[in-house]
Residue, then its C-alpha position, 0 to 999 in steps of 0.5 A: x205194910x203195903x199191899x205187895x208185903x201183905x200179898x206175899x206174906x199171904x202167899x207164904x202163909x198160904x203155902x205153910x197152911x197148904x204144908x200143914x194140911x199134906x202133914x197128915x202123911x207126915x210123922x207126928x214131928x213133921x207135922x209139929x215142926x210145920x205148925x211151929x214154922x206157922x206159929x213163928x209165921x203167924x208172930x212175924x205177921x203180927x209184930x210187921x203189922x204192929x210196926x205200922 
């Protein structure tokens, strides 16, 4: 993965951890659907670092 993918995959990990921490506020769906929405993230990044 070259380092501007690695940069923005970082970014868009960064804003879903930053969307977790303001779910506090959220329901307890919200707040699950976001950590699933980190988890699909966190799989993705990953399977795009086992491709290299």
């Amino acid at each position: 993965m070259s380092d501007k993918t690695s940069e923005a995959v970082e970014r868009v990990r960064q804003a879903f951890e930053d969307a977790a921490d303001d779910a506090e506020e959220m329901s307890e769906k919200a707040r699950q659907e976001v950590q699933d929405a980190i988890d699909d993230l966190e799989a993705r990044i990953d399977t795009l670092r086992d491709r290299e």
